[in-house]
C-alpha positions as a LaTeX table, in Angstrom:
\begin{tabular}{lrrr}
\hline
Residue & $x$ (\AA) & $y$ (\AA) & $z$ (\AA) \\
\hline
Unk1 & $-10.37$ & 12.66 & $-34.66$ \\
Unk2 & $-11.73$ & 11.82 & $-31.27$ \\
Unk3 & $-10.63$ & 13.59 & $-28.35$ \\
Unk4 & $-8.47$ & 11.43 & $-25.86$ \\
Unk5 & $-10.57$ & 9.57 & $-23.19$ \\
Unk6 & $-10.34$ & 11.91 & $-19.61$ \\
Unk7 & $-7.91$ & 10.05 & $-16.74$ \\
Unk8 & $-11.06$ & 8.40 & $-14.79$ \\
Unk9 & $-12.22$ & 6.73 & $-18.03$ \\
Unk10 & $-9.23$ & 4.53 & $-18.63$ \\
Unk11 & $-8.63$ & 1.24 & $-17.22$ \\
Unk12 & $-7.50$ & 1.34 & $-13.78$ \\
Unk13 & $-4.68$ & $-0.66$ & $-14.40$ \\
Unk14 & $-3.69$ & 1.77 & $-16.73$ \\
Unk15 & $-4.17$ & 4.47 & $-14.62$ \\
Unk16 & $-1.98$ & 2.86 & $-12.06$ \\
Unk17 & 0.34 & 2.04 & $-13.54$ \\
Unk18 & 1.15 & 6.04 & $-14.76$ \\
Unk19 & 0.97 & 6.83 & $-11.31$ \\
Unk20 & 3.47 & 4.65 & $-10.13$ \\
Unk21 & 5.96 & 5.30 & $-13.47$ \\
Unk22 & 5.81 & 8.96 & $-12.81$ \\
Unk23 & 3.56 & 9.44 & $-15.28$ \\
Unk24 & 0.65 & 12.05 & $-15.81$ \\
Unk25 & $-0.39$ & 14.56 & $-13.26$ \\
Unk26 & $-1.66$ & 12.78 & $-10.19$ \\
Unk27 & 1.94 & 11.09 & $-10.40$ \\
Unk28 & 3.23 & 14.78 & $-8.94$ \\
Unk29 & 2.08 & 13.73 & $-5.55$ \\
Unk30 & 4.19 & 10.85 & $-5.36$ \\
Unk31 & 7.40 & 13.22 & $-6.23$ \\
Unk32 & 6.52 & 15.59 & $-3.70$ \\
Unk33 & 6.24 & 12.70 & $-1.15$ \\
Unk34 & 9.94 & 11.50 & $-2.57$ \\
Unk35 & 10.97 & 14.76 & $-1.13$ \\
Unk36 & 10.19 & 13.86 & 2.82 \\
Unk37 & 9.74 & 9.96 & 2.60 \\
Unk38 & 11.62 & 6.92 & 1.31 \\
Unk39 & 8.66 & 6.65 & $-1.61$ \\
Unk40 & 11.66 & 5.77 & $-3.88$ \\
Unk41 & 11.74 & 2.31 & $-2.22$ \\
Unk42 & 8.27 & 2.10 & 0.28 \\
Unk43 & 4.85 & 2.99 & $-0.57$ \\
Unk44 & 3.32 & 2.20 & 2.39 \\
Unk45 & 0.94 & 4.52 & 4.65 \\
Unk46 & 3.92 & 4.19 & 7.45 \\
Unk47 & 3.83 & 3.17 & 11.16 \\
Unk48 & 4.27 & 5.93 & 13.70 \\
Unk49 & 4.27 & 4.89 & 17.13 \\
Unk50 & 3.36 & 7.40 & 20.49 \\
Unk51 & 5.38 & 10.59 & 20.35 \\
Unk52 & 6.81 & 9.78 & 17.25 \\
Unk53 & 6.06 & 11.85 & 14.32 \\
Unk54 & 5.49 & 10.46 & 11.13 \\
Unk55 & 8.28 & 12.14 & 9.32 \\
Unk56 & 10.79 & 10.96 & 11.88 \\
Unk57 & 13.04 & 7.72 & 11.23 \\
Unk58 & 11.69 & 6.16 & 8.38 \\
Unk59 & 7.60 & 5.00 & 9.44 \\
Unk60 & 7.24 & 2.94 & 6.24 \\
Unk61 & 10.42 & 0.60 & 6.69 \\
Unk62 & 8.66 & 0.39 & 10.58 \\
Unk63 & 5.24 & $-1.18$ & 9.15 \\
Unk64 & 7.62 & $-3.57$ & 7.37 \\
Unk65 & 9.58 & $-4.52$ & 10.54 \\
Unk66 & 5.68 & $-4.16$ & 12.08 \\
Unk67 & 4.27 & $-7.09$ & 9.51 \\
Unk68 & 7.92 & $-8.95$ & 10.09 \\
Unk69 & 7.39 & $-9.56$ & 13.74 \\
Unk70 & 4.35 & $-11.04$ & 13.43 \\
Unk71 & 4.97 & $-13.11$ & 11.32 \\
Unk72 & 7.97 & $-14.20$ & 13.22 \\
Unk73 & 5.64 & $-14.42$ & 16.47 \\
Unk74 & 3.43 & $-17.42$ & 14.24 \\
Unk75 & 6.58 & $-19.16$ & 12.64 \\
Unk76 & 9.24 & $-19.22$ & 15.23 \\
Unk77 & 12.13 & $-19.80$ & 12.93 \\
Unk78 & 12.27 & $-17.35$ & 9.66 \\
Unk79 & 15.34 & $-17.74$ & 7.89 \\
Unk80 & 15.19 & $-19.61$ & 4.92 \\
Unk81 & 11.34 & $-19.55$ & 4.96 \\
Unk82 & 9.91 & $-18.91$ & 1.46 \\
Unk83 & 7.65 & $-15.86$ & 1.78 \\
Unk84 & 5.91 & $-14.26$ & $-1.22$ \\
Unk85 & 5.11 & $-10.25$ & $-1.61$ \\
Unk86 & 2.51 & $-9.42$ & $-3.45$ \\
Unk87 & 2.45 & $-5.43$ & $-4.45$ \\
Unk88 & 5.94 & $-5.81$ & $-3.76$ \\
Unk89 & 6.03 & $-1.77$ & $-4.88$ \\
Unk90 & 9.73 & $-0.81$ & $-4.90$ \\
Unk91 & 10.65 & $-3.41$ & $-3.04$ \\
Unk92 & 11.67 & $-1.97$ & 0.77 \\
Unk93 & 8.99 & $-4.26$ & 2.31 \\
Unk94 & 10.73 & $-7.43$ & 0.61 \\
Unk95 & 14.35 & $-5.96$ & 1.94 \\
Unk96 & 13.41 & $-5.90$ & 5.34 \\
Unk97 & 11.82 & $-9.09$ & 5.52 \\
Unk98 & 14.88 & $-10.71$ & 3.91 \\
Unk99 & 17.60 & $-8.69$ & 5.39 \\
Unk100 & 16.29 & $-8.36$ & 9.06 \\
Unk101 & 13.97 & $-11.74$ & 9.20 \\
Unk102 & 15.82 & $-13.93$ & 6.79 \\
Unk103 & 13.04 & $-14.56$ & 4.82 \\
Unk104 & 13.84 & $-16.12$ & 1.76 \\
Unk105 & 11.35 & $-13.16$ & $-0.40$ \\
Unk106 & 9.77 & $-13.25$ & $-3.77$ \\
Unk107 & 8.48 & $-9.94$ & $-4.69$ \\
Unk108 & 5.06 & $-9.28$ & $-7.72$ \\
Unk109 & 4.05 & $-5.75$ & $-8.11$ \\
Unk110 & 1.83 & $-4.98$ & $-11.14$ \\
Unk111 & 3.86 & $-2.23$ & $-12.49$ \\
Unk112 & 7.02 & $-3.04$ & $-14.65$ \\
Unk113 & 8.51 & $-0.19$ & $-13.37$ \\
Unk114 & 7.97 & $-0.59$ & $-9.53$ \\
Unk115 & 9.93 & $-4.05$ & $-10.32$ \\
Unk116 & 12.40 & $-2.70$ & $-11.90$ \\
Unk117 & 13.09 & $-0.06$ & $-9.10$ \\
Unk118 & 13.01 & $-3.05$ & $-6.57$ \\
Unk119 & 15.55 & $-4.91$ & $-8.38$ \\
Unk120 & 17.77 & $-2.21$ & $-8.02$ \\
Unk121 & 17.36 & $-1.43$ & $-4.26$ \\
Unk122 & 17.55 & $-4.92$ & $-3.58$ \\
Unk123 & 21.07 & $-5.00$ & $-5.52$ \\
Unk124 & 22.00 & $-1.40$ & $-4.19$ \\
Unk125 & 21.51 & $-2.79$ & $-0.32$ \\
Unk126 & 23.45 & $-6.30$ & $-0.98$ \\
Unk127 & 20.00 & $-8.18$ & $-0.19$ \\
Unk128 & 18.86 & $-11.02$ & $-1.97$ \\
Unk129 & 15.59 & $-11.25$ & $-3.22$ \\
Unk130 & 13.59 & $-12.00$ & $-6.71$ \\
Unk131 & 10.76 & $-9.90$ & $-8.06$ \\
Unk132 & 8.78 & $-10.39$ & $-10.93$ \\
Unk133 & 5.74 & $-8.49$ & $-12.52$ \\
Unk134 & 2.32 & $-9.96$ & $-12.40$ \\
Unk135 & $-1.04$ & $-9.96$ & $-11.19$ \\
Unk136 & $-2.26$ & $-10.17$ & $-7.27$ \\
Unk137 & $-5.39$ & $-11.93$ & $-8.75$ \\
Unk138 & $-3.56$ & $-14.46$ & $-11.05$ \\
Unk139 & $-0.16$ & $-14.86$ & $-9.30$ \\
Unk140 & 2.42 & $-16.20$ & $-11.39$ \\
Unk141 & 2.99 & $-18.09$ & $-8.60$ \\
Unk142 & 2.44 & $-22.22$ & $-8.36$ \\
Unk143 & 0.00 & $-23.63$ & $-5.70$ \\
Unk144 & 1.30 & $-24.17$ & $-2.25$ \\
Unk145 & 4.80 & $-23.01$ & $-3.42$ \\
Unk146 & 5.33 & $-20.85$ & $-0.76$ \\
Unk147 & 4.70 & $-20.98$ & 3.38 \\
Unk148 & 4.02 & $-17.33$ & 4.06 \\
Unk149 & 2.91 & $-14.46$ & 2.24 \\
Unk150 & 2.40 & $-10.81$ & 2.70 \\
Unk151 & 0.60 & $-7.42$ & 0.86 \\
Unk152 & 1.38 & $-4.45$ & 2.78 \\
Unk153 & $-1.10$ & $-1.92$ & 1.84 \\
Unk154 & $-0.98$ & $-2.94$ & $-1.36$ \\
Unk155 & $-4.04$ & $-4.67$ & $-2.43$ \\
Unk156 & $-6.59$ & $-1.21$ & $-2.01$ \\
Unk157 & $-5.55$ & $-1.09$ & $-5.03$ \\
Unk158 & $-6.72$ & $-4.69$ & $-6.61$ \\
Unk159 & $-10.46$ & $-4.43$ & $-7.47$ \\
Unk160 & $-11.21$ & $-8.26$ & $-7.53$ \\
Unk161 & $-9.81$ & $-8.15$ & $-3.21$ \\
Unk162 & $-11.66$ & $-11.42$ & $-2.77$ \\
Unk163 & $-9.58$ & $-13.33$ & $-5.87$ \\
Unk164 & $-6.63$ & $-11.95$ & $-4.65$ \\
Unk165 & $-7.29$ & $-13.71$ & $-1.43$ \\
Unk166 & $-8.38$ & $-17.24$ & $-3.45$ \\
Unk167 & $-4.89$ & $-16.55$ & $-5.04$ \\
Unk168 & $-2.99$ & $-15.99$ & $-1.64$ \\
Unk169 & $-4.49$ & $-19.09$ & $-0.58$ \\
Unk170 & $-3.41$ & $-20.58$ & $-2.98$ \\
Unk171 & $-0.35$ & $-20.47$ & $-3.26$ \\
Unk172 & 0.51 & $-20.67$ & 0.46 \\
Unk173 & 0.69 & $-23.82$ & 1.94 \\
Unk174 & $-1.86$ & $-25.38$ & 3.71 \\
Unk175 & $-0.97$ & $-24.36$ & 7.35 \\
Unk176 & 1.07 & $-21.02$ & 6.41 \\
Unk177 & 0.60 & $-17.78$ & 7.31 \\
Unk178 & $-0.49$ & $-14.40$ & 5.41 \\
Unk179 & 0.20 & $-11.18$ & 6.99 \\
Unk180 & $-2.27$ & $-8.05$ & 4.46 \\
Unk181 & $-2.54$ & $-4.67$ & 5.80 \\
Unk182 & $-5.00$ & $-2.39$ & 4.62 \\
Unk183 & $-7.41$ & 0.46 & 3.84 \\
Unk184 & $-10.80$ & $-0.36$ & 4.71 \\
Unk185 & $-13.43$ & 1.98 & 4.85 \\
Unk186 & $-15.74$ & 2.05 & 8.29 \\
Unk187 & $-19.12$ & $-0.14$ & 8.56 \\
Unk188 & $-22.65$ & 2.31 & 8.95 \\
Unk189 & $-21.09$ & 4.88 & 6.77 \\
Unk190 & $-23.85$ & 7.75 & 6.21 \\
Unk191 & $-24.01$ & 8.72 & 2.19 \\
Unk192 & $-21.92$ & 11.70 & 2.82 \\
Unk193 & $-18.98$ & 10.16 & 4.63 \\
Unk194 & $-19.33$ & 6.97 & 1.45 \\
Unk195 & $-19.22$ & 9.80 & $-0.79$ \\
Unk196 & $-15.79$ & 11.28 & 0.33 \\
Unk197 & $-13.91$ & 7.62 & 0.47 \\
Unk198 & $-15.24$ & 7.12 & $-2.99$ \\
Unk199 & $-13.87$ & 10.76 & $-4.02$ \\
Unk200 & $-10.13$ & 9.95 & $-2.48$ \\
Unk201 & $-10.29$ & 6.58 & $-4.14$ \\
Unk202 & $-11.04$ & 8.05 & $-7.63$ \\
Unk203 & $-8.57$ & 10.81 & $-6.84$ \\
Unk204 & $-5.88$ & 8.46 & $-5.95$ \\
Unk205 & $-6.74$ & 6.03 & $-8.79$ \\
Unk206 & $-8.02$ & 3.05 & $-6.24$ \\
Unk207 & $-11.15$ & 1.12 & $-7.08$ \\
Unk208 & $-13.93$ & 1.14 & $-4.47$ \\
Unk209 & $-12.48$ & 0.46 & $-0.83$ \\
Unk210 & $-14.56$ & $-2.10$ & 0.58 \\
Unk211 & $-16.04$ & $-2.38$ & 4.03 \\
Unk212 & $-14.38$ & $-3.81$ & 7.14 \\
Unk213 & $-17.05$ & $-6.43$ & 7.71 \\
Unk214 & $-17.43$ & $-7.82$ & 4.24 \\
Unk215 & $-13.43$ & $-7.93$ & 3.63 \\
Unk216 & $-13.00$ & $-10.42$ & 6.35 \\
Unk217 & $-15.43$ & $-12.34$ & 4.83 \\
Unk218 & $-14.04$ & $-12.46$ & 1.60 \\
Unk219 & $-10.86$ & $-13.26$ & 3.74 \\
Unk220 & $-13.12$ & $-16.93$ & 5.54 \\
Unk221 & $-14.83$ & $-17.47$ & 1.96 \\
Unk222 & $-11.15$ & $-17.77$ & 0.19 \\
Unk223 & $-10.04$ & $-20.20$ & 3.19 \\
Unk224 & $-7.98$ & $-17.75$ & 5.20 \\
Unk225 & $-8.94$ & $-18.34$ & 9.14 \\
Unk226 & $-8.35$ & $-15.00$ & 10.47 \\
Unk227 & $-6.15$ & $-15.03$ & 14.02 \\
Unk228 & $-5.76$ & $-11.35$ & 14.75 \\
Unk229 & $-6.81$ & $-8.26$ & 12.95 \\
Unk230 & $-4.76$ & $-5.14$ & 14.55 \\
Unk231 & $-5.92$ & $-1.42$ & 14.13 \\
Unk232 & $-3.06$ & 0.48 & 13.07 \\
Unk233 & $-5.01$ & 3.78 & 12.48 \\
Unk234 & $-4.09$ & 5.43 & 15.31 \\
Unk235 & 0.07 & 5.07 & 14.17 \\
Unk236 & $-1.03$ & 5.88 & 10.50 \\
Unk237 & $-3.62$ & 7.47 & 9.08 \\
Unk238 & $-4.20$ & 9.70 & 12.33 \\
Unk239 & $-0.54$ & 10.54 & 12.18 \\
Unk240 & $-0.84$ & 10.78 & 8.45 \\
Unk241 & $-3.85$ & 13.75 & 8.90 \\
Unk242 & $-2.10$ & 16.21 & 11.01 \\
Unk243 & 0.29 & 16.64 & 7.91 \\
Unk244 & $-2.44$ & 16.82 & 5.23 \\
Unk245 & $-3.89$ & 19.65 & 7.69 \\
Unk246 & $-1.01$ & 21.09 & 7.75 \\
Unk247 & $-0.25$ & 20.88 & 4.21 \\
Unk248 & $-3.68$ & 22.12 & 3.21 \\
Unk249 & $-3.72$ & 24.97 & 5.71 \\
Unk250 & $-0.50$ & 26.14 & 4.13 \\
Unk251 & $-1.90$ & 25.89 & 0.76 \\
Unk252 & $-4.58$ & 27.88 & 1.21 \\
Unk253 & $-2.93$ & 31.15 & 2.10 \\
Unk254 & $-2.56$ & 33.25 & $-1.17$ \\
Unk255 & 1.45 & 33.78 & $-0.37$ \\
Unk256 & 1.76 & 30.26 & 0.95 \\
Unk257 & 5.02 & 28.28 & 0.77 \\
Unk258 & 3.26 & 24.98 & $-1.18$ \\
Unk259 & 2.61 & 26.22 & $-4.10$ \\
Unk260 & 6.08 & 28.01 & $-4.81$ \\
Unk261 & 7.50 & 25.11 & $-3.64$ \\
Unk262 & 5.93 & 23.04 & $-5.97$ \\
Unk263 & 6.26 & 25.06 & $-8.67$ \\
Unk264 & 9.79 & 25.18 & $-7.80$ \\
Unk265 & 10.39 & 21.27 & $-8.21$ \\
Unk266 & 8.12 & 21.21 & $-11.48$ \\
Unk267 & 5.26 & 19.62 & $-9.95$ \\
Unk268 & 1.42 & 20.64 & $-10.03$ \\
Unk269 & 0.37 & 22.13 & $-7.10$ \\
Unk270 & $-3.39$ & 22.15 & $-8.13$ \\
Unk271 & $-3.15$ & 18.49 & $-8.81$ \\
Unk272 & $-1.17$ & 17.88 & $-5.45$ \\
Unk273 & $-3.65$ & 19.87 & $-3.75$ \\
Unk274 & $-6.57$ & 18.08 & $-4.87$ \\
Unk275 & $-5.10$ & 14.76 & $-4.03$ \\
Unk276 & $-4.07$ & 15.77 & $-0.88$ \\
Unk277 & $-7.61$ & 17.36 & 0.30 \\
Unk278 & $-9.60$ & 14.05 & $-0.88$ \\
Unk279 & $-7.30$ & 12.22 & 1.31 \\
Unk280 & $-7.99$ & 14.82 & 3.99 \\
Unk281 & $-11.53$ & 14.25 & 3.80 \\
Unk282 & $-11.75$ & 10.75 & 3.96 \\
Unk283 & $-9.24$ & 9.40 & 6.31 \\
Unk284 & $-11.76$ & 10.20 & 9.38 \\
Unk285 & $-13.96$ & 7.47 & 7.50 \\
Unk286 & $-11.16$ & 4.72 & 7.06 \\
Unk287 & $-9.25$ & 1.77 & 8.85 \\
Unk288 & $-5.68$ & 0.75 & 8.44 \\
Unk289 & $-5.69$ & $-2.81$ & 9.56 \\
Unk290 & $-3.00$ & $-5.29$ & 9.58 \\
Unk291 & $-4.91$ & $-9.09$ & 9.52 \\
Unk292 & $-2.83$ & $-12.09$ & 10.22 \\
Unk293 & $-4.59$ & $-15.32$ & 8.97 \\
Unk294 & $-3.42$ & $-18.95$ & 8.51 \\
Unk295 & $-4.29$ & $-21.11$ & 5.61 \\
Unk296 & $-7.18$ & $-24.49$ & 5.79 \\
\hline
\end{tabular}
């Protein structure tokens, strides 16, 4: 009999969509985070700003309420608007933007299960919103159906970026608005610093993240006329590295509190570990930008 194929061999999609079930060992991480975050409903990297830290208040609901306002800013008038989420994830994102904004929200996450956690947090907060699974690069979505659309920090993981941008534009009106934030990795990277972003993004099952410079391209080649493109790095991943420091200087005493801790809750504290110091290493090397961009 052959010997099952190792993790990195398997289609990503299939590899993502263990992670996000709770499935398989680099699926630990995401428990551990459930213990300090609200990963049960956002999987966003968060939005800390000055003096707040980024376990305070909940900093992934913020980056919704972050993407919200923006939007508002470019439509005046929200409620009843018909707004499309793609990576929906568990569906906090969509919540906000229909419970705070009045957006009228249709949520698409790849994973069956995200969808089906969404469904239930939308029911479990009273909001109303639809989510369905499917594809960011063949939304089952019909052409200018909707007049805004948003992916918060979802699409990293998409490895066809630019035909999930031909499929945002399509399917937003012509004259609508798309809000995407996003890991990019840094222009002029030397081989070394290339070498740990494409070690976190195996690690965390993401294809290769692409360049600042040629993803707004891709953005202007799919017809997407970029209006502002805001750093959030410093109120993310910044914030987000003086807790992997932290976690990884506890881990590495011998009597440390990680690894009983982890052992405690079931999880794999090698696999955690790992995870944890690939993100380490490579958030020094990488954007979080939030682009807003109208449609030709």
């Amino acid at each position: 009999m052959d010997d099952e194929p190792a993790a990195s061999e398997r289609p990503l999609h299939e590899r993502i969509g263990e992670q996000f079930a709770y499935r398989g060992e680099r699926a630990d991480v995401w428990r551990a985070f459930d213990r300090f975050l609200d990963t049960d409903a956002y999987l966003n990297l968060g939005y800390s700003p000055r003096y707040l830290p980024h376990v305070v208040g909940s900093s992934q609901r913020r980056l919704a309420r972050v993407v919200g306002d923006g939007l508002e800013e470019r439509l005046g008038a929200t409620g009843g608007v018909r707004l499309l989420d793609v990576g929906c994830g568990r569906g906090g994102p969509a919540a906000v933007l229909a419970d705070e904004f009045g957006f009228d929200v249709v949520g698409v996450d790849l994973v069956p299960y995200n969808v089906a956690a969404a469904r239930r947090n939308a029911a479990r907060a009273g909001v109303r919103a639809a989510f369905a699974v499917g594809d960011a690069a063949r939304l089952p979505v019909d052409s200018g159906a909707v007049d805004a659309a948003t992916s918060i920090d979802a699409l990293v993981y998409v490895p066809d970026e630019r035909a999930a941008f031909d499929e945002l534009a399509r399917v937003v009106r012509p004259g609508g608005v798309v809000a995407v934030s996003d890991l990019l990795a840094r222009d002029g990277l030397d081989r070394g610093a290339r070498a740990a972003v494409d070690a976190f993004a195996d690690a965390w099952d993401m294809p290769a993240i692409a360049p600042a410079s040629r993803y707004l391209d891709d953005l202007a080649a799919a017809g997407l006329v970029a209006d502002e493109a805001r750093e959030l790095g410093p109120h993310s991943v910044d914030r987000f590295r003086t807790w992997t420091r932290l976690y990884l200087g506890l881990a590495e005493r011998s009597s440390g509190p990680t690894g009983w801790l982890l052992d405690r809750w079931g999880l794999d504290a090698d696999a955690v570990t790992e995870q944890v110091r690939r993100a380490h290493e490579a958030l020094p090397h990488l954007r979080h930008v939030l682009v807003y961009a109208s449609v030709e």
